[in-house]
C-alpha positions as CSV (number, residue, x, y, z in Angstrom):
1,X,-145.1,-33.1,-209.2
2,X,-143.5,-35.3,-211.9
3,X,-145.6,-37.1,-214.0
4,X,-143.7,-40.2,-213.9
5,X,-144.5,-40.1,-209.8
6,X,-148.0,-38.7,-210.2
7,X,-149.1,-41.9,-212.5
8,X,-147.6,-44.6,-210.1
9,X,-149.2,-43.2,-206.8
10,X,-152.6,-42.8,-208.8
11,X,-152.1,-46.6,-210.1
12,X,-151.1,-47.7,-206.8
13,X,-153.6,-45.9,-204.7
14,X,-151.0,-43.7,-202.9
15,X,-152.4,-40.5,-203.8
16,X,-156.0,-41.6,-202.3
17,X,-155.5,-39.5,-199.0
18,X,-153.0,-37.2,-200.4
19,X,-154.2,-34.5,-202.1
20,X,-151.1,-34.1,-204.7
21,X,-151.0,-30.5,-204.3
22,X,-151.0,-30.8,-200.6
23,X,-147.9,-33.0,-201.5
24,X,-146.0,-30.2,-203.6
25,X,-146.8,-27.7,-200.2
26,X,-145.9,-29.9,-198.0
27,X,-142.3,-30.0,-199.8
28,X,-142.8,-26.4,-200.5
29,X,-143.2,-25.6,-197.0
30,X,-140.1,-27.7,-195.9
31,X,-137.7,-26.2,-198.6
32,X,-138.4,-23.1,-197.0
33,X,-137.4,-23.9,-193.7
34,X,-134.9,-25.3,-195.2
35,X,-134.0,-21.9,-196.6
36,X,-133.5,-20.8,-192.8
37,X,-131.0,-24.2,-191.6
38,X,-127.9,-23.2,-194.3
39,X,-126.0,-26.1,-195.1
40,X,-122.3,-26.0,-195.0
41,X,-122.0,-28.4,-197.9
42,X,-124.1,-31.0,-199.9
43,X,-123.7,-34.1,-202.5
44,X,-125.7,-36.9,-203.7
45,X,-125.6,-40.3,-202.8
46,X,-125.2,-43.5,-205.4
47,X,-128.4,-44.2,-204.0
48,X,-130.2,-41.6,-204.8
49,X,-130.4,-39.8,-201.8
50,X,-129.3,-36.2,-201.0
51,X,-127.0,-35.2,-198.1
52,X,-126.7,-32.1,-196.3
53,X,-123.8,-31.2,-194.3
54,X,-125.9,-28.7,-191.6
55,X,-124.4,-26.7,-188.6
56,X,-124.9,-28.7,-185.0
57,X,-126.2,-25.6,-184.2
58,X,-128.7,-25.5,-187.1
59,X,-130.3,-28.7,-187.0
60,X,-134.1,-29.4,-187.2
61,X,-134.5,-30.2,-183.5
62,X,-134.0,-27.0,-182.4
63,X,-137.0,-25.7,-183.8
64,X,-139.4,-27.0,-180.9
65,X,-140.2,-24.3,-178.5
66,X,-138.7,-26.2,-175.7
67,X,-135.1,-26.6,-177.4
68,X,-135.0,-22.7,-178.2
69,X,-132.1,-22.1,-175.6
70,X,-130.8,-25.8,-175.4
71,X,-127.4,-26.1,-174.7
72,X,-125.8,-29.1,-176.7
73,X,-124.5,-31.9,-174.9
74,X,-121.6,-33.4,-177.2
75,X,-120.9,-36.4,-174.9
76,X,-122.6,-38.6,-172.8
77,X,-121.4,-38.0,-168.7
78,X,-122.1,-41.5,-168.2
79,X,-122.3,-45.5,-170.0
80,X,-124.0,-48.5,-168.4
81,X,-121.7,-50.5,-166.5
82,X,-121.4,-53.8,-168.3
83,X,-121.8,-53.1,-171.4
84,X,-119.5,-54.7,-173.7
85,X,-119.7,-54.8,-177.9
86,X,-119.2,-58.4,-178.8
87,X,-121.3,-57.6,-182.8
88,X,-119.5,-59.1,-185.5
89,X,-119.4,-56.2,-187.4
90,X,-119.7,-53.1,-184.4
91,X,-115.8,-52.5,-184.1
92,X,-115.6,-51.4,-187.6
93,X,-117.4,-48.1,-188.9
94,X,-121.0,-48.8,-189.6
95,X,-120.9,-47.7,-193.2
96,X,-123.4,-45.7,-195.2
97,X,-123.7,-45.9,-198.8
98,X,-123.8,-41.7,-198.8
99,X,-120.2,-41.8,-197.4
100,X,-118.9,-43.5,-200.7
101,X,-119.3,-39.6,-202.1
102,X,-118.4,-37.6,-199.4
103,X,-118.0,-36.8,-195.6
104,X,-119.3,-33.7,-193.2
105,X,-117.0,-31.7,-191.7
106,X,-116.9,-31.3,-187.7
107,X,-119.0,-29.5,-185.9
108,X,-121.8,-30.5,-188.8
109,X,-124.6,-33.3,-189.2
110,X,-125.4,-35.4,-192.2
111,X,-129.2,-34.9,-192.6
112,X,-131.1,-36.7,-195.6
113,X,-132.6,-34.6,-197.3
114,X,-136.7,-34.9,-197.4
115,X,-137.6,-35.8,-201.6
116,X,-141.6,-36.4,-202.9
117,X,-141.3,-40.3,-203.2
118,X,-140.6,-40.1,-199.3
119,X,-143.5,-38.0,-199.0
120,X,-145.8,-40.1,-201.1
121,X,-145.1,-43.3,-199.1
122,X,-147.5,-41.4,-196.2
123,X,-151.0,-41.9,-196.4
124,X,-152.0,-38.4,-195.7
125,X,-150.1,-35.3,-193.7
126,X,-151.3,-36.2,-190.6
127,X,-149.4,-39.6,-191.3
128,X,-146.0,-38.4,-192.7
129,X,-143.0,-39.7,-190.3
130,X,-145.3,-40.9,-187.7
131,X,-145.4,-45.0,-187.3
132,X,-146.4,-45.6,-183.3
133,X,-146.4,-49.3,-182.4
134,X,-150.1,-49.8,-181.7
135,X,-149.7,-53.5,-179.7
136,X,-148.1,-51.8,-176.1
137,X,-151.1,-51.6,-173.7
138,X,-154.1,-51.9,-176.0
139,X,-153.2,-55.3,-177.5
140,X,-153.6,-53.7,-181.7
141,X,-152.3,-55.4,-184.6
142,X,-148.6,-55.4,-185.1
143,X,-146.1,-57.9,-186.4
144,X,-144.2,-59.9,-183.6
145,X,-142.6,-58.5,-180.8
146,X,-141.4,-59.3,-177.2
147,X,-141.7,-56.1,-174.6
148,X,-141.1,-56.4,-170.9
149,X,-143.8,-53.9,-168.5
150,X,-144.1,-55.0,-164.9
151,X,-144.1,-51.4,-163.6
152,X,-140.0,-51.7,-162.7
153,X,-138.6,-48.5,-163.7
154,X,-136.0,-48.6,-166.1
155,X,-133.1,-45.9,-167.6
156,X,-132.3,-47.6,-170.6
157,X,-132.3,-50.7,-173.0
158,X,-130.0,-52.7,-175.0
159,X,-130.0,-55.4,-177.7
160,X,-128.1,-56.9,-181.1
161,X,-130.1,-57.2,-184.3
162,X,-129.6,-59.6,-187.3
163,X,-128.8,-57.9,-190.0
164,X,-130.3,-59.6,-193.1
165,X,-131.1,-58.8,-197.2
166,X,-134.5,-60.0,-197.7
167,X,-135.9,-60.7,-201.0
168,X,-138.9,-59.1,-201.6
169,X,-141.3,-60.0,-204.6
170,X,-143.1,-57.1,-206.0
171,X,-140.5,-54.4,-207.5
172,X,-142.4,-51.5,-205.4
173,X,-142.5,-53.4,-201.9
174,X,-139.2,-53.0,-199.4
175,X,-137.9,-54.9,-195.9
176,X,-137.6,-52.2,-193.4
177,X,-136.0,-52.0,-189.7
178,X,-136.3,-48.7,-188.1
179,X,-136.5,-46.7,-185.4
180,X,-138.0,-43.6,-185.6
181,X,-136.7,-40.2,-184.5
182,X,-137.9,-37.0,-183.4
183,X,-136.7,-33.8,-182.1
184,X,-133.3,-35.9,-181.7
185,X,-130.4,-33.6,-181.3
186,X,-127.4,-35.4,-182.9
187,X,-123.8,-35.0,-182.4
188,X,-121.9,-37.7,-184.9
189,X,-121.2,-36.3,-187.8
190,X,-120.7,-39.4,-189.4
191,X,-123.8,-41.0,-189.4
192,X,-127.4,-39.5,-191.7
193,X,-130.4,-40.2,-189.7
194,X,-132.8,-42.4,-192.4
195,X,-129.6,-43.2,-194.3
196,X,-129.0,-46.3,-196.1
197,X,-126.7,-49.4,-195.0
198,X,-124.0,-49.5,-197.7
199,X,-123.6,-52.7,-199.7
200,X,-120.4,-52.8,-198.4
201,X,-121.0,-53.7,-195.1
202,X,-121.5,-57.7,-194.8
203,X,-124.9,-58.8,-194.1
204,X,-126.2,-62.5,-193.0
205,X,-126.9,-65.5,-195.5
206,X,-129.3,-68.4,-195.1
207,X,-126.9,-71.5,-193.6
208,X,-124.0,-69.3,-193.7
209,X,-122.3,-66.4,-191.7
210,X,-124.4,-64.1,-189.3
211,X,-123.8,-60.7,-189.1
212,X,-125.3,-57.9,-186.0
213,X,-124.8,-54.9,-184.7
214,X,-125.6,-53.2,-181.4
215,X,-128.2,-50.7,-180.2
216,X,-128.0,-49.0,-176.6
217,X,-130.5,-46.4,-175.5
218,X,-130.1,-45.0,-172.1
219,X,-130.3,-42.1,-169.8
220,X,-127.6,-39.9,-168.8
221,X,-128.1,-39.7,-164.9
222,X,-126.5,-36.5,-164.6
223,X,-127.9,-34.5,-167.6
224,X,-131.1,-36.8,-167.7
225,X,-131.0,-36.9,-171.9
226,X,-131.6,-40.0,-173.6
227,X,-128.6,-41.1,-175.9
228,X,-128.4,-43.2,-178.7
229,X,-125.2,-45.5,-179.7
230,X,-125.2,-48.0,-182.7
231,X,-122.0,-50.1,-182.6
232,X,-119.4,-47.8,-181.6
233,X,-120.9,-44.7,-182.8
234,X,-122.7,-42.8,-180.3
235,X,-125.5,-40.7,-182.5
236,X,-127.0,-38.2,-179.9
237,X,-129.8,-37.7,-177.7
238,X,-133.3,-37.2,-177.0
239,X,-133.2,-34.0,-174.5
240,X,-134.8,-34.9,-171.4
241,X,-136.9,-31.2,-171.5
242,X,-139.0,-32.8,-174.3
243,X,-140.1,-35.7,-172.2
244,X,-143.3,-35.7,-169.4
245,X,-143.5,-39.5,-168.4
246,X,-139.5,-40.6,-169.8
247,X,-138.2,-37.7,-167.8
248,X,-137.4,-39.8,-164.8
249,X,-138.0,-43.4,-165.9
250,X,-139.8,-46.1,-168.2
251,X,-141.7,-48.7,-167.0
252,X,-141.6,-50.6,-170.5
253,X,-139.0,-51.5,-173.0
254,X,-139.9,-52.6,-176.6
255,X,-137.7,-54.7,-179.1
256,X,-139.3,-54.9,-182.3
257,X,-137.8,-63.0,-193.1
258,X,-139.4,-65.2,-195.0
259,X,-138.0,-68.3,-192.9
260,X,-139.6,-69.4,-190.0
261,X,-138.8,-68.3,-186.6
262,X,-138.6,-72.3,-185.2
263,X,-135.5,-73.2,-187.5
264,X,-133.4,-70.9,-185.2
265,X,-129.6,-69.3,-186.1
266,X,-128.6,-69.1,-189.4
267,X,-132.1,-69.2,-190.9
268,X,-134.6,-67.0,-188.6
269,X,-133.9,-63.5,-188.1
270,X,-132.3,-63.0,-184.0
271,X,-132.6,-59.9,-181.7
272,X,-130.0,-61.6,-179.1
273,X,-128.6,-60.2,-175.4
274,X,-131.5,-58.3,-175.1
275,X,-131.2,-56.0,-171.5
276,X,-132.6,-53.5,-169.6
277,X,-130.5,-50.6,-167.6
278,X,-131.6,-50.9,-163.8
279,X,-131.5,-48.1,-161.1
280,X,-128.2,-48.4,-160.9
281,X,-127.2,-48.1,-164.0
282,X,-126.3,-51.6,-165.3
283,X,-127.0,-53.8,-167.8
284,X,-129.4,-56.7,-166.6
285,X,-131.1,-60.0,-168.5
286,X,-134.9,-59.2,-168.4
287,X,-137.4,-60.9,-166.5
288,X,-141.3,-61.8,-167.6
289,X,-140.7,-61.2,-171.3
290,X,-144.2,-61.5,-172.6
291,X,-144.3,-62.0,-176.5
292,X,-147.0,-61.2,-178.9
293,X,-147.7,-61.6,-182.5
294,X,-151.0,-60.4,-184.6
295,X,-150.7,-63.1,-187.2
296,X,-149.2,-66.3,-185.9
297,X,-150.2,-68.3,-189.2
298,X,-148.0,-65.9,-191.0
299,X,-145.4,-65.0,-188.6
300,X,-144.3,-65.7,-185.2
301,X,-141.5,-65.5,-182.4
302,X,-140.1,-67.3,-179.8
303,X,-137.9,-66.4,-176.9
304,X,-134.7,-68.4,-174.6
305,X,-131.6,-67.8,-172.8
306,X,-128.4,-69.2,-174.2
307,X,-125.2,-67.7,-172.2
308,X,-123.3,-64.9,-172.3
309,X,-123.2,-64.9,-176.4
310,X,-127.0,-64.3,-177.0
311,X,-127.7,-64.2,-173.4
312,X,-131.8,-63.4,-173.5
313,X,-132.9,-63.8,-177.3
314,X,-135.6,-63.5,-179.6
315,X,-136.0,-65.2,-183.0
316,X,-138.8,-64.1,-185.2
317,X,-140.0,-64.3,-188.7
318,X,-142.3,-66.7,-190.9
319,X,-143.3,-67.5,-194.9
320,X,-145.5,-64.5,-194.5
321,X,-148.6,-65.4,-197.3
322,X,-149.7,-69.1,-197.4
323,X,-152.4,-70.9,-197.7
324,X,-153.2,-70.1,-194.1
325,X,-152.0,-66.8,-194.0
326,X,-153.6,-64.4,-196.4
C-alpha cells in the first residue's frame, strides 16, 4: 500500500475495519483472477481509471457456479410495448470519459479495472461492492425514495433521471447515483460498468436547461433474463438462472441536491415517467406510490402526474445540514 493512501485512510478513519494488509490481499487475490480473464487490450482513462478490453466470453460473471455452461444471449427477444425515448440527451451516445482514449473491439467488454482507493472506500470485506437499500419492507434509514409493492407482479420498470453536477464541500466527499451490479453478463461493448459520465456530455443547471436519460429494466418473456438499456444502449442482462424469487416476477419496484425538493423543475432534482411493465408486457403509470424519507428536516420528496412529458414523477432533494438537520 502506498504511503500517501495509507496516511489518509488512517487520518480519515477508513482503515478502522480494514485491516490494510487484508486490503493489499484482497487486490492480490483479484489480480490473480485477473491473471485467468486475459484482456484483449487496455488503456488509461484522463480520469484516472483503467480499462480493460476482456473477451464476452471471459468476463467476471461467468465465474458463479450457475453461469458455468451459460449460453450468452446477445440480444433481447423482446421490448415493452410503449416504450418510447423522449430524454434530452438518450438519442446521442451516452459518453464516457474512458472513451476519449480508446474503444473495445467487438466481441469484448470494457471492465474498470478494481484500484486500492476503490477498495478503501469499503468499510471492511464483507462490505466491498455491496450497498442493499435497507428501507423496502423493514422501514431502515435511507435517503428519500418512492417504491410501489401491492403484491401485483411485475416484469420490468422504467424511469428518466435528472442528471445534475452537484457541488460538494469537503474535497474527499462525492455525489453518487448508482445502481449496483452483480453477476451481470454484458453485451455492449461500448459502455464500462462503474465508468464515469464524461464532461462532455451536458448536464442540468440551476434555472437553466435540464438534461435526463432513460433507464429500462425488464424481463425477456421468452429467455426469462433480466436486461438492462440506458438511453439507446442496451448493456446486458441479469440471467434468469441466478434468480429464486425474480425468476418469474417482482412484486416491488424501487426508484431511488442541495435545493429543495418543493421548488420543483429546474431547481430540484426529477425522476419523471416513472412505469412499471405489466403481465402483458407494457409500459403502465403506477398506482399507490408510497414515498418515504429517513430525514425529512434534511431532505424530502414529493410525488404528481403531469401528462405524457413527465407522466408519474418524483422530485427530491433538500439543503442537507441546517440548523434542523444535523
Amino acid at each position: 500500500m502506498t504511503t500517501k493512501y495509507f496516511e489518509y485512510y488512517i487520518s480519515h478513519g477508513g482503515c478502522r475495519k480494514w485491516s490494510c494488509l487484508e486490503v493489499r490481499a484482497f487486490l492480490e487475490a483479484i489480480a490473480l483472477l485477473l491473471q485467468y480473464v486475459p484482456d484483449v487490450a487496455d488503456f488509461d482513462s484522463p480520469d484516472g481509471d483503467i480499462i480493460d478490453c476482456v473477451h464476452i466470453t471471459k468476463q467476471p460473471a461467468f465465474d458463479h457456479p450457475l453461469l458455468k455452461n451459460h449460453t450468452i444471449q446477445m440480444w433481447p427477444s423482446y421490448h415493452p410495448q410503449g416504450l418510447h425515448l423522449d430524454s434530452k440527451v438518450a438519442s446521442h451516445p451516452f459518453p464516457q470519459t474512458w472513451q476519449q482514449n480508446g474503444k473495445c473491439p467487438e466481441n469484448t467488454i470494457p471492465i474498470r479495472r478494481t484500484q486500492e482507493e476503490d477498495v478503501l472506500r469499503a468499510s471492511s470485506v464483507s462490505c466491498y461492492g455491496k450497498k442493499r437499500p435497507k428501507y423496502i419492507d423493514n422501514n431502515a434509514q435511507s435517503a428519500t425514495t418512492g417504491h410501489q409493492g401491492n403484491n401485483t407482479s411485475y416484469y420490468g420498470t422504467q424511469a428518466t433521471f435528472n442528471l445534475w453536477q452537484p457541488k460538494v464541500e469537503p474535497a474527499e466527499d462525492f455525489s453518487l447515483s448508482q445502481l449496483w451490479i452483480t453477476r451481470f453478463v454484458q453485451t455492449n461493448n461500448k459502455i464500462a460498468i462503474g465508468g464515469s459520465i464524461s464532461q462532455l456530455s451536458p448536464i442540468s443547471t440551476y434555472v437553466g436547461p435540464q438534461y435526463d436519460i432513460t433507464i429500462l429494466v425488464w424481463k425477456d418473456p421468452k429467455q426469462g433474463n433480466w436486461w438492462l438499456q440506458v438511453g439507446n444502449d442496451v448493456l446486458g442482462y441479469w440471467p434468469s438462472s441466478i434468480f429464486t424469487h425474480l425468476a418469474a416476477s417482482a412484486t416491488t419496484m424501487s426508484e431511488h441536491q442541495r435545493h429543495r425538493w418543493a421548488e420543483g423543475f429546474g431547481k430540484a432534482s426529477y425522476i419523471r415517467n416513472i412505469q412499471v411493465v405489466d403481465s402483458s408486457y407494457t409500459l403502465q403509470s403506477p398506482s399507490g406510490l408510497d414515498l418515504f424519507a429517513s430525514r425529512p428536516n434534511c431532505y424530502n420528496v414529493l410525488n404528481g402526474s403531469a401528462g405524457i412529458k413527465f407522466g408519474t414523477y418524483i422530485y427530491y432533494g433538500g439543503p442537507g445540514r441546517n440548523t434542523n438537520c444535523q
